[in-house]
N, C-alpha and C positions, 0 to 999 in steps of 0.2 A: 842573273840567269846562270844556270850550270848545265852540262850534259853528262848524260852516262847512258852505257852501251852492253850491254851482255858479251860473256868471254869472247861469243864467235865475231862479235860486231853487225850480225842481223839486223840485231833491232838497236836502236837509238833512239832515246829523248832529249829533250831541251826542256827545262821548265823554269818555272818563278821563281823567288826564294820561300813561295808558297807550296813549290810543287806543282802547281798549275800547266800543264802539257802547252808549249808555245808549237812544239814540231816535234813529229813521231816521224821515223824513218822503218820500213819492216820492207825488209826482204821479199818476194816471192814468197820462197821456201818455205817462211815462218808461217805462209797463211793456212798451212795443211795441217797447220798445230790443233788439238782442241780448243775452241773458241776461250774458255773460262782457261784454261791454261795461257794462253797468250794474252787476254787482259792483267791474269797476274803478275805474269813479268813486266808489263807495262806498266803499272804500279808500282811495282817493286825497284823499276827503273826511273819514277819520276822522285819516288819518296830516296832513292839513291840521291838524284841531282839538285832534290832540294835540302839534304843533309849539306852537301860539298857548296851550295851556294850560301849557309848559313855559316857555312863555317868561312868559307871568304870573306863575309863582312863581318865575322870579330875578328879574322885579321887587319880588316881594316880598321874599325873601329880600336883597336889594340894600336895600332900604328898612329892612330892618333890620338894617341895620350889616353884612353879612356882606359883608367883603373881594372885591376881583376876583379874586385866587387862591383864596379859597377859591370861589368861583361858578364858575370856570373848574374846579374837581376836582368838580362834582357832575354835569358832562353836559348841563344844561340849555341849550338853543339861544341863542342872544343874537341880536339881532332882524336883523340883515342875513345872519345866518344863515336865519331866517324868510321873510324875504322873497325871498333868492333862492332857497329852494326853492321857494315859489307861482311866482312865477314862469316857472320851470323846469318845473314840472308844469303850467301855464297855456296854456303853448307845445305839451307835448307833447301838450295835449286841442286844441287849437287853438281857446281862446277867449281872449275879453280877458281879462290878469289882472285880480282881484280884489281884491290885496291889502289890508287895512287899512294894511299899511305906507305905501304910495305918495303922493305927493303929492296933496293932493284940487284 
């Protein structure tokens, strides 16, 4: 399970490492959004927390011994993989990215 949250922190999900929405958190505020806009973010915020959950388990899988070729045959994102999609999706909402990746 992972979460992610938009720059302002309104909205929040939690999801699988399928992506699968376990808890949405939406503010008030966000509800005065147009509808098809605030499902997009919602989306955009579960396929966030299921990148960051994918990539926790090849660090875990990596921690335990399992080879770069085999991590590389199970699909899991590898973190510059991760981060250029936040990114990419940060741009196209037009806010500041958020990454965990980035430099603090």
């Amino acid at each position: 399970m992972s979460t992610a949250a938009n720059i302002s922190g309104t909205i929040s999900v939690k999801t699988t490492e399928q992506g699968l929405p376990l808890a949405i958190s939406v503010e008030p505020g966000e509800l005065r959004r147009d509808p098809a806009e605030l499902a997009s973010q919602i989306m955009r915020l579960c396929r966030q927390a299921a990148n960051r959950a994918g990539l926790a388990r090849r660090e875990q899988l990596q921690e335990a011994g399992l080879s770069s070729q085999m991590l590389a045959l199970t699909g899991l994102p590898k973190p510059e993989d991760v981060a250029a999609q936040e990114w990419v999706e940060e741009e196209e909402y037009e806010e500041e990215p958020q990454s965990w990746l980035r430099d603090a």
